[in-house]
N, C-alpha and C positions, 0 to 999 in steps of 0.2 A: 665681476667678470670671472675670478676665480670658482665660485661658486656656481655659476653656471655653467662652465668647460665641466664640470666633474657631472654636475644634472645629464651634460649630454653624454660623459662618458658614461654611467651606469646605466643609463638607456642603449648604449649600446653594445654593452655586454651583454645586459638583458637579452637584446634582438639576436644579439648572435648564439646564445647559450639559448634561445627559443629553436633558431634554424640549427643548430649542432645535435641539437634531439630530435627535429622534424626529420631529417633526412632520414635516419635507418630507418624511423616507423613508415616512411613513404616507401620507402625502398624496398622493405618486407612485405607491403601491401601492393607493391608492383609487380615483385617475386610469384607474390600466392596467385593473382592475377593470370602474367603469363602462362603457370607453371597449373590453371584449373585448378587451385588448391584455394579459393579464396574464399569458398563456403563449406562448411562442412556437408558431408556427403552420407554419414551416420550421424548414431543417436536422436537424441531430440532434436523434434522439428520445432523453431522458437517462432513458427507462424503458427503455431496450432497453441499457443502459450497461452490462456484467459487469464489475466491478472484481477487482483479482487482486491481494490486499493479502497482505502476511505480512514476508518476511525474502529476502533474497539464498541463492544455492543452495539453493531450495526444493524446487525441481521446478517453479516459474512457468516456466520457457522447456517443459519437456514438457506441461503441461498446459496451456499457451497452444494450441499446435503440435496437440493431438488436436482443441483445439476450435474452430481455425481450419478444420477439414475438413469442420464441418459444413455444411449448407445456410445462406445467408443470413447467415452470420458472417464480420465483418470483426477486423482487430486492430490495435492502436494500443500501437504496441512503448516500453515505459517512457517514457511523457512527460516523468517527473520532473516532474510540477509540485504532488506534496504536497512533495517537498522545496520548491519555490519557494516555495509558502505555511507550509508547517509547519514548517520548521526557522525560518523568519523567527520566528514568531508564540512555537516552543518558547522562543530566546533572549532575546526579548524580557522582561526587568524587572516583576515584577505590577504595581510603579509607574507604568511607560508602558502596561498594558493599561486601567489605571484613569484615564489621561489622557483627556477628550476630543478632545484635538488629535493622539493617538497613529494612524494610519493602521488600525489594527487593535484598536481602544479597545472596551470593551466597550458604553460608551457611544452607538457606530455598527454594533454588530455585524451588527445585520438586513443594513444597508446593503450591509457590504464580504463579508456573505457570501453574496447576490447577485451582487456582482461578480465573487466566484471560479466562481461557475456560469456567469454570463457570459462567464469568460474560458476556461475547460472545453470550455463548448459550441460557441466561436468554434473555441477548438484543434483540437477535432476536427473539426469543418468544415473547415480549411482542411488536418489532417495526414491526412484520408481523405475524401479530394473525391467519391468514387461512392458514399460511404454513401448508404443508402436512408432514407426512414424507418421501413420493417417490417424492414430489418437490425437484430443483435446485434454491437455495437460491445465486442470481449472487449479490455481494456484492463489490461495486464500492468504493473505499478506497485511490486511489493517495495520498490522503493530509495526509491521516492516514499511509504512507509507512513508517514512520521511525520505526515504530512499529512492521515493517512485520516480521522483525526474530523472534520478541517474538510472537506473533499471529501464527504462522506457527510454532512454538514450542510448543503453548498448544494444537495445533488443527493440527495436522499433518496428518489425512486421508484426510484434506479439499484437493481440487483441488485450482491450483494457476494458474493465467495470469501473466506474467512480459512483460507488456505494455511500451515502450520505444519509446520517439521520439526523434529526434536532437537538444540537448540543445540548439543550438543557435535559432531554430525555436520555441522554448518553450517559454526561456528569450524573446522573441520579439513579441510574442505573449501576456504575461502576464505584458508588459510593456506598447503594446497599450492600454490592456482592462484597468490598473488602473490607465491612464492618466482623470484630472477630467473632471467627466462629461460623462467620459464611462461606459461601464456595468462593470467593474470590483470595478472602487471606488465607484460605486450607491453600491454596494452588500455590499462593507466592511464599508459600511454607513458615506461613508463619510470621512473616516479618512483622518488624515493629512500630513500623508507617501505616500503620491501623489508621481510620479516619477518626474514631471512638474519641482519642481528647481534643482536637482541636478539625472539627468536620467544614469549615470555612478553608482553614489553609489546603484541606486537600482538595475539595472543591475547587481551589485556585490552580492547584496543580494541574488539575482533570481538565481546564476548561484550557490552561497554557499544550494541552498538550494534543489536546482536542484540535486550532490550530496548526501546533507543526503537524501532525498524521494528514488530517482532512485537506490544508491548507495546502501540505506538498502535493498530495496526489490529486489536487485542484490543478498547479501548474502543471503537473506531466500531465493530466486531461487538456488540456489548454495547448500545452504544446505537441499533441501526438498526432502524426499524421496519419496513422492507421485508424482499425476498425475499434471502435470505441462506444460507449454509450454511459449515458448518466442515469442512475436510479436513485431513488429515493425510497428510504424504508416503508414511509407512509402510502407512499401508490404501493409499495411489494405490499403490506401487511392490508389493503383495502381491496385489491383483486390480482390477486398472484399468477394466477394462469394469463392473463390478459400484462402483466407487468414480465412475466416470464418469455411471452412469446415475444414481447418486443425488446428482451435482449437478445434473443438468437436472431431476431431480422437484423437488428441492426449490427450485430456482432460480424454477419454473412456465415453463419454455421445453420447446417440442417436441423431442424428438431421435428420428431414424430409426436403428432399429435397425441398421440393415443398415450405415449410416456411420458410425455407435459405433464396429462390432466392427471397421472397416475402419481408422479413426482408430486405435485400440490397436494394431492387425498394426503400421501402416505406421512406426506411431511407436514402437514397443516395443524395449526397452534394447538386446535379440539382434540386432535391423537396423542398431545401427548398426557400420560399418566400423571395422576391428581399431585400424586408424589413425590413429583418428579419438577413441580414449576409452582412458583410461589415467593414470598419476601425471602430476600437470603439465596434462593438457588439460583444456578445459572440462566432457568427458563423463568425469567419472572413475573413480567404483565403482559408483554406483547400490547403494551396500551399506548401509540401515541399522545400526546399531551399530558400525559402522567403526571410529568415533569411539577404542575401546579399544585399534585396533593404531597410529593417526594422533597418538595426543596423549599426551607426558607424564604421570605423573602430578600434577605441579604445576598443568600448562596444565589438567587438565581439572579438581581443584580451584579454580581461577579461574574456569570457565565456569560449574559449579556453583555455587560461592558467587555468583556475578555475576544470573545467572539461576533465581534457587531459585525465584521466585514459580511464574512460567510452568512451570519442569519440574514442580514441585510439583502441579500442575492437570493438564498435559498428558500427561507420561511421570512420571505416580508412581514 
């Protein structure tokens, strides 16, 4: 008996330490309301936002690069800020999200996920100062996807990409670049999580994380009720102009023909210099299925097992 009186009294602390912080954020949001102040009226427009969520070695860097060429499009190169918000929120204890006093409690969530759009919209103000607001701010993020469900929750008129290549073409891609000595370990300056003594464990890594990135910005695809579309590396790298125009249909943004087909020439695999793309560099193979001459068979059993859901959906 004892033990139950106290069950219902923590639950009703709970409830009321949930309504004791519901009311002022209702209240402010009643205030902005009456008072016309409830949407911003400057800076960026977060309906012109094209998010570019999915995974590392996607094809985000070419398919940023075709659609910075268009008219009126600016780019906001990996903010990283779903990792600031979403690896925090991922780690975090379901104990402390059920805290009120937790920063990120469910308790406040209206609250603080306002202030992630508030801190989005200042970002971009300040990391692309001539944005317009009839500009398309394309906002290239792979590495920041754990974060997409909270970012597409505080920002839901944004337009979303969910960019998706085949994990085991990923993992073996992101295994050549940070063997040492490649463009992958020059960038992470070096560190000492080389793949070189033990290329299984990081493999492991690559396909665990393959997962959270692609996995998250699967659910904020799933849950967005704006303009959205799903690509695939393999249809972009097999007709890109025909894979390009049906992100602007479905996106509902204009595209000029004429700077499509111009976007695909300038940026297409064959221009780039011999020098410039190869084992080790950033521009590697541009080869779907790769994956069979790059990897193990152990390594790509680990990718497999690691990643069944998503291949299972995407590359049956």
């Amino acid at each position: 008996m004892a033990g139950e009186l106290s069950g219902r009294l923590r639950a009703a602390r709970y409830w009321l330490a949930v309504k004791y912080r519901e009311v002022p954020i209702a209240a402010d949001g009643l205030r902005r309301r009456l008072g016309g102040g409830n949407d911003r009226k400057d800076g960026p427009n977060p309906e012109n936002f094209v998010w570019i969520f999915g995974s590392g070695r996607s094809g985000s860097s070419w398919l940023r690069a075709m659609m910075a060429e268009m008219d009126g499009h600016r780019v906001w190169e990996e903010p990283l800020v779903g990792r600031l918000f979403g690896e925090f929120y991922e780690r975090a204890a379901e104990s402390n999200r059920r805290r009120p006093e937790f920063v990120m409690g469910e308790a406040t969530r209206r609250g603080w996920t306002r202030s992630i759009r508030n801190f989005v919209l200042d970002g971009a103000g300040y990391a692309v100062p001539r944005l317009g607001t009839g500009d398309y701010l394309v906002i290239k993020e792979p590495n920041g996807s754990a974060g997409a469900p909270l970012l597409m929750e505080a920002l839901p008129e944004s337009r979303m990409i969910l960019l998706l290549r085949d994990p085991r073409d990923v993992v073996a891609s992101t295994l050549d670049g940070a063997k040492r000595g490649n463009w992958l370990h020059e960038w992470r300056q070096k560190r000492d999580d080389a793949p070189d003594a033990d290329p299984d464990a990081f493999v492991r890594l690559r396909a665990a994380a393959y997962v959270q990135h692609a996995g998250n910005a699967k659910k904020a695809y799933d849950a967005h009720k704006g303009r959205k579309v799903l690509v695939r590396y393999e249809d972009l790298r097999e007709d890109p102009l025909k894979t390009l125009r049906r992100v602007y249909s479905e996106l509902g943004i204009p595209a000029d023909e004429a700077r499509l087909i111009r976007a695909v020439e300038k940026h297409a695999w064959e221009n780039i210099p011999e020098g410039k793309k190869g084992e080790g560099k950033f521009y590697r193979k541009a080869k779907p299925g790769g994956w069979d001459e790059d990897l193990t068979p152990e390594q790509v059993r680990i990718v497999e097992n690691t990643t069944a859901s998503l291949l299972k959906e995407f590359y049956p």
